[in-house]
C-alpha positions as CSV (number, residue, x, y, z in Angstrom):
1,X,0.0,0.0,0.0
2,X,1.1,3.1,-0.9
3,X,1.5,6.6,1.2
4,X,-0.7,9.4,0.9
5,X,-1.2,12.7,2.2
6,X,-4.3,15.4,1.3
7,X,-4.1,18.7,0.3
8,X,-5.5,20.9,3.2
9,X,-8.1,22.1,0.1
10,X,-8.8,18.1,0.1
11,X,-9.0,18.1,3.8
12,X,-11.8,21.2,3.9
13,X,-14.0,19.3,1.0
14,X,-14.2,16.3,3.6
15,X,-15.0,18.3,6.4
16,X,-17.3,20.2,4.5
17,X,-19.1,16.9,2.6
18,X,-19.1,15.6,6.7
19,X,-21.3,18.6,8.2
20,X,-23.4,19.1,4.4
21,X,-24.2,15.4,5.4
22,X,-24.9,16.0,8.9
23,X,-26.8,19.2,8.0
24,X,-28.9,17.8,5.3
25,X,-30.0,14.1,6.6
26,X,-28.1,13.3,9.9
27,X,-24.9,11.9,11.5
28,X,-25.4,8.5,11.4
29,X,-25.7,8.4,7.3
30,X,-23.3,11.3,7.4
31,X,-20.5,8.3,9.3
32,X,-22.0,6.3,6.4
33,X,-20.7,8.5,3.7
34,X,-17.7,8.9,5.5
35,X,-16.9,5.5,5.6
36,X,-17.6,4.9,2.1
37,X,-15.1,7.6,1.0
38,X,-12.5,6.4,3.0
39,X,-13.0,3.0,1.7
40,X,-12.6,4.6,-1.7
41,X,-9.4,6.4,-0.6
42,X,-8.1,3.0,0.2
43,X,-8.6,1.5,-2.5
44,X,-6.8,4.4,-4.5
45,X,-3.7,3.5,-1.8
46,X,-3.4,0.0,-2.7
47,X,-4.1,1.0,-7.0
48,X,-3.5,4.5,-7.9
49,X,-4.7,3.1,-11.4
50,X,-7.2,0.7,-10.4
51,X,-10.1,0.3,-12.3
52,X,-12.6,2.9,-12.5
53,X,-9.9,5.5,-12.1
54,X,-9.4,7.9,-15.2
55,X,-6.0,10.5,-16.7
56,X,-7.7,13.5,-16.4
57,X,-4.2,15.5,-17.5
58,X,-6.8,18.2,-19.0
59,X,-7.2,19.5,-15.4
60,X,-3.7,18.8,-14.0
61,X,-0.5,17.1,-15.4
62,X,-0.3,13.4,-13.8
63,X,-3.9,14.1,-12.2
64,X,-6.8,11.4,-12.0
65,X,-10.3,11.1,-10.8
66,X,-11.7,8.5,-9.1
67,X,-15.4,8.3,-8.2
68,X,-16.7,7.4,-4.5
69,X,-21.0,7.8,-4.6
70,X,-21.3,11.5,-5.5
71,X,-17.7,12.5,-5.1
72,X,-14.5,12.1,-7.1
73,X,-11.3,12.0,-5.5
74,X,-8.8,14.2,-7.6
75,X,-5.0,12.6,-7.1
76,X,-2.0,11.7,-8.8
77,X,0.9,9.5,-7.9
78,X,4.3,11.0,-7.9
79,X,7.7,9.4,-6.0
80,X,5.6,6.3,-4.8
81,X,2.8,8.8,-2.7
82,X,-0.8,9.3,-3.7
83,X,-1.3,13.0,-3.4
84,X,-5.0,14.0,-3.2
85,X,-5.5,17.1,-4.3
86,X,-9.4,17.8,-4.2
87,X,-12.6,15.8,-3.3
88,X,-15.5,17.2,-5.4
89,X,-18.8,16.7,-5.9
90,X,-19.9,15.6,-9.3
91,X,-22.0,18.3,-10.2
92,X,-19.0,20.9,-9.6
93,X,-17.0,22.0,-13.0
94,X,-14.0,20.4,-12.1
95,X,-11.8,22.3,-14.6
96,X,-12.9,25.8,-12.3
97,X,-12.2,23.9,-9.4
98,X,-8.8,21.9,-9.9
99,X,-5.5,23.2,-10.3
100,X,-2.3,21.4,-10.5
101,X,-0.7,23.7,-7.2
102,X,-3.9,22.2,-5.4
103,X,-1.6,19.2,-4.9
104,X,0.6,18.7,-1.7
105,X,3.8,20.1,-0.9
């Protein structure tokens, strides 16, 4: 399995898809949700190009999108360390919303 580490823009989309959840329905699906896009975060650890992952080098060089329910995780790997960059919804205009200094330091 492979390192990662989130972009602090990465870190504020999960905090603010957490209390959106909370806000909206309640905590126990917002845990739910949670869970499910850690799952998918994992699953980018152990494959950075596992299936269902897509080059998206139009919004960043190196970067691709993975999809977790209604989110997609924007990463790229580089020196053996998934970087995650962004975590946006899917009805956000990801080329407004993604840039290639989005990704860690």
């Amino acid at each position: 399995m492979h390192d990662f580490k989130n972009s602090l823009l990465a870190d504020e989309d999960l905090i603010s898809i957490f209390a959106y959840t909370i806000e909206k329905w309640d905590s126990d699906q917002a845990l739910k949700y949670k869970q499910q896009l850690e799952k998918a975060q994992e699953e980018i650890r152990q494959d950075p190009f596992l299936t269902g992952s897509k080059a998206s080098d139009d919004l960043a060089e190196g970067c691709r999108l993975y999809r977790a329910e209604h989110h997609y995780f924007a990463y790229r790997f580089k020196n053996d360390t998934i970087e995650i960059a962004r975590v946006l919804h899917e009805n956000m205009d990801f080329h407004v919303q993604m840039r290639v200094e989005y990704f860690p330091k």
